[in-house]
N, C-alpha and C positions, 0 to 999 in steps of 0.2 A: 535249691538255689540254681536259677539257668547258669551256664556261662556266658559273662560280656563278648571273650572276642573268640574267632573261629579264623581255620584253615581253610582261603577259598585259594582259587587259582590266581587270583590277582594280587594275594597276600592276605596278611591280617587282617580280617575285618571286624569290628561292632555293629551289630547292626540296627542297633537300637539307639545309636548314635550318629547312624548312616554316613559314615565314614571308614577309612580303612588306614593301616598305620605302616608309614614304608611299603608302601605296596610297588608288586614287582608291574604292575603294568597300570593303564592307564583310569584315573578313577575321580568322581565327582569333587571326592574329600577327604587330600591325602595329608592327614596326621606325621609328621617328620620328628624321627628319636634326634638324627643328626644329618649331617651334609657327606658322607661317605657316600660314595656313586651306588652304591648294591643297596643304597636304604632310601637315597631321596634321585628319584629318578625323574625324567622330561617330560610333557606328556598328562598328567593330570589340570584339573580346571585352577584346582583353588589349593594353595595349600597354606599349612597351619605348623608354626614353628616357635621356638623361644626366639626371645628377642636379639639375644647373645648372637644366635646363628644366621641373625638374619645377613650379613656379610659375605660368610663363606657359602649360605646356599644360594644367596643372588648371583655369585661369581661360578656356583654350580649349575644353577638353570636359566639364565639369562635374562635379560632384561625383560623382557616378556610377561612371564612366570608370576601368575596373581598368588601374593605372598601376604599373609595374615602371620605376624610377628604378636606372640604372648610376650608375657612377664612371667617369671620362675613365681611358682604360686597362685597366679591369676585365675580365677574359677571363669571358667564360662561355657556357655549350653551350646550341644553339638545333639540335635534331635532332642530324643526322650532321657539323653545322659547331661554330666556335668562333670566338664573337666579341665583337668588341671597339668601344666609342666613342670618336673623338678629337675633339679641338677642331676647330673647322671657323672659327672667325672671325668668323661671318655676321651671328647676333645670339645673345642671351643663351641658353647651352645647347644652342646648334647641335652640330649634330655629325655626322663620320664616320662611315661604317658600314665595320669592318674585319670580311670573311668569311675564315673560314681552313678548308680539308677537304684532309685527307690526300691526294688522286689529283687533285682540282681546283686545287690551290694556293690564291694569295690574290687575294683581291677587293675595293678599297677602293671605295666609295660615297659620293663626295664631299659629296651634298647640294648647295646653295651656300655659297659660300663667298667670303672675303677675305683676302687677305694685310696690309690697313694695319692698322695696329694702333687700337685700339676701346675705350673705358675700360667699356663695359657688359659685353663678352663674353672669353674665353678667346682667346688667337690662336693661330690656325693651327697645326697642329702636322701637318707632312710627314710620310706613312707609306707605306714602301715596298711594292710590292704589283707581282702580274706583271699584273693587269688595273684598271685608271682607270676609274671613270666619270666626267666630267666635267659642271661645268655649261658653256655657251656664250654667259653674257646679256649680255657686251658684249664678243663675240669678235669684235671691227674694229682694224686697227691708229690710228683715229684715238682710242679709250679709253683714257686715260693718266690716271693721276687725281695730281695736286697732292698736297702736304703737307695731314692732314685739320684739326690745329691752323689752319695759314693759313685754310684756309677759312671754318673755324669762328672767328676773328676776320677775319674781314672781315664776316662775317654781324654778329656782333655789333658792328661801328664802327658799321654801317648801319641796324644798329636804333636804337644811341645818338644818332644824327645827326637822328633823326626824336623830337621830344618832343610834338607840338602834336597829333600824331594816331596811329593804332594802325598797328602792323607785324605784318603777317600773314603766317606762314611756314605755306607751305604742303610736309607730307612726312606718310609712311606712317606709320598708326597703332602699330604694331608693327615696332620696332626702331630708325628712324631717329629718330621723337621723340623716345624715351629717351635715343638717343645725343648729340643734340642736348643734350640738357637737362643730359648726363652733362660732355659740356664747359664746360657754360655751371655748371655748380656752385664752379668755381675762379673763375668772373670778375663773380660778381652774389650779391649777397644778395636782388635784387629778385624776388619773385614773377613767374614766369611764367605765365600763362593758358593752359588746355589744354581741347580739346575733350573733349565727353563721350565719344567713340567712343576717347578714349586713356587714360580714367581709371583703369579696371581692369586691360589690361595696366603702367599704369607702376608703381601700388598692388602689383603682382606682382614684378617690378624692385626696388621699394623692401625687399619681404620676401624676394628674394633678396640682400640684402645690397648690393645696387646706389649707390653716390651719384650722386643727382640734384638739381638747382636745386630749389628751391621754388617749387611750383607751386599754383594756383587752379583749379578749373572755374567754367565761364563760366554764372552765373546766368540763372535763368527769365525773370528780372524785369529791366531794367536801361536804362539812359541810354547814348546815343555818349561823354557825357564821361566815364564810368566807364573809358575802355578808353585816353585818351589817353597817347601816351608809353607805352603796354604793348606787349606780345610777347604774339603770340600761338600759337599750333603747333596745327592745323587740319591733316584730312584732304582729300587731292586732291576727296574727292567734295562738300566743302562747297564747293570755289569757284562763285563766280557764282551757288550756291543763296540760299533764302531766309534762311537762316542768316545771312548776311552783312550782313545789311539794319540788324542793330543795332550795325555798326561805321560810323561816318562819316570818309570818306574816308581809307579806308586805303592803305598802300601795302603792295604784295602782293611774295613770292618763293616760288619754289619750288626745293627741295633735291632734286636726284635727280642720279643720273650721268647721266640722259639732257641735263641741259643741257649739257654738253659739245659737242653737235653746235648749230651755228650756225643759231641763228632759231627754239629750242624754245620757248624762254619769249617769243619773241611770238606762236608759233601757238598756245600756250596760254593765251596770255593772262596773263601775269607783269610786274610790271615788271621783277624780276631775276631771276637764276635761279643757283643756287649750286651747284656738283659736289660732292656728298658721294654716294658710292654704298658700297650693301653687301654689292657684289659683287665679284671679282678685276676689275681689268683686262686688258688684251689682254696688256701683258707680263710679271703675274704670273701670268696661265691658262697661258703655254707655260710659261717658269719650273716653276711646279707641276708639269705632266705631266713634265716630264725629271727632277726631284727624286724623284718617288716611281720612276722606273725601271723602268717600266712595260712590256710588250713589246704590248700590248694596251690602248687607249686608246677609252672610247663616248663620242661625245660627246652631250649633252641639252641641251634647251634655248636658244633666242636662238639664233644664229648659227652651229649646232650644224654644218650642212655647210661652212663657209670656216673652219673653225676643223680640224675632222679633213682638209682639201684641204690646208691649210699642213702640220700635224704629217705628212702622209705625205710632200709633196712637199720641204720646207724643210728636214723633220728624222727622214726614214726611220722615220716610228714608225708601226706597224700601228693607225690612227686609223679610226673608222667613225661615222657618225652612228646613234643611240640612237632618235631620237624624241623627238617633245615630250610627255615626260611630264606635266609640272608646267604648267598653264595659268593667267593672269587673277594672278599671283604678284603679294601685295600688297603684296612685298618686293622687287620688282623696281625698282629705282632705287637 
């Protein structure tokens, strides 16, 4: 049995489907998993996406951007294949790519993906397939992630505990703020303050039908006391910039799965650091691979060789590393 998709320089491609999937540069017929900048970039003619996403990736490639919006499930012919999108977990409109050809069999495309369940996005939907691609971006056995409710209060006791000065969470502009914000809608009437870099995709969220907290952007103009006792939701790249300068005395956290590992949030400079990720963990990635039944396993991404070492050795599955496709992923945490 050939394989459907291959490593060109442009990215992923099928070519029997004559398209290509997240691809890094510019191509006739770009298949999109999600709207993270490193997977749906500017630049191609036509592109193909769930329907779900079709919001946050219009607000990622402008209005321009010939945009072909699926239904989760919807079959339909791309060349000599037949395919399909499923839910992937990851963030709003994520999605699977299901390839299907007569003499090649089937090909699932995982994109990234989660299995904990996520109030802004579709979850996970298993699809069986003779070849996996997988992602790898916290394929370690010590990534185990917590209940996401728990965490998400503890975040918010920690915010409430602080009234006298502002609380700065620091996470990704696209997907985790939302999600964020998506829990925090059942436990606050309070206005949340949100950076300008997250205004437009949450405004995207909001018109997909999303609930989220009420939220603020953080004026031109303004006083340290304007912000005391607030929440704020800031991108990684604001910390320690000069941006900060108009919060006095904050206390700072950051939300990634990378705090999981001991000493993150002091080498970054946090004074907490809270595991919310919107990735699988180690033992929902294997999980996954055995669910869809795969006999062929690529793996991408993070940790992509200790992840295809264990699946060959621990669990007899023909596992290979892929390559790092996807670099600089702003959804990575």
């Amino acid at each position: 049995m050939s394989p459907l998709v291959a490593v060109e320089p442009e990215g992923l491609r099928c070519e029997r489907g004559g398209f290509y999937i997240d691809p890094a540069g510019s191509v006739d017929v770009a298949v999109i998993t999600h709207a993270h900048a490193d997977h749906a970039r500017i630049g191609s003619k036509r592109y193909v996406c769930s329907a779900r996403s079709l919001e946050v990736l219009r607000a990622r490639l402008g209005p321009d951007a010939v945009i072909e919006p699926r239904e989760y499930e919807e079959r339909f012919a791309l060349g000599e294949t037949t395919v399909s999108l499923h839910p992937a977990g990851h963030v709003l409109g994520s999605a699977q790519v299901r390839i299907e050809h007569d003499r090649a069999g089937v090909c699932v495309v995982s994109g990234d993906y989660k299995r904990d369940p996520d109030p802004t996005c579709d979850g996970f939907a298993t699809v069986e397939c003779d070849t996996f691609v997988t992602e790898a971006t916290f394929a370690l056995p010590v990534y185990r992630w917590r209940d996401p409710e728990a965490i998400v209060s503890e975040l918010f006791d920690w915010w409430r505990s602080e009234r006298a000065h502002p609380t700065l969470v620091f996470c990704y502009a696209f997907g985790k703020a939302q999600r964020i914000l998506a829990h925090l809608a059942s436990r606050t009437d309070e206005p949340v303050y949100i950076h300008g870099a997250m205004d437009k995709l949450t405004d995207a969220y909001r018109r997909s039908g999303v609930r989220l907290a009420n939220t603020k952007t953080i004026p031109e103009s303004s006083s340290p006391k304007d912000f005391a006792g607030s929440l704020v939701l800031c991108p990684p790249s604001a910390h320690r910039s000069p941006w900060m300068k108009r919060f006095k005395a904050p206390q700072t956290a950051f939300v990634s799965g990378w705090m999981a590992v001991r000493g993150q949030k002091t080498r970054r400079g946090y004074e907490r650091g809270f595991v919310l990720s919107d990735h699988a963990d180690w033992p929902s990635l294997v999980r996954t691979v055995e669910e869809t039944k795969a006999r062929t396993v690529l793996v991408t991404h993070g940790s992509s060789d200790a992840l295809a070492r264990y699946l060959r050795e621990a669990r007899s599955i023909d596992a290979r590393p892929l390559g790092h496709l996807y670099e600089g992923d702003e959804g990575e945490g």
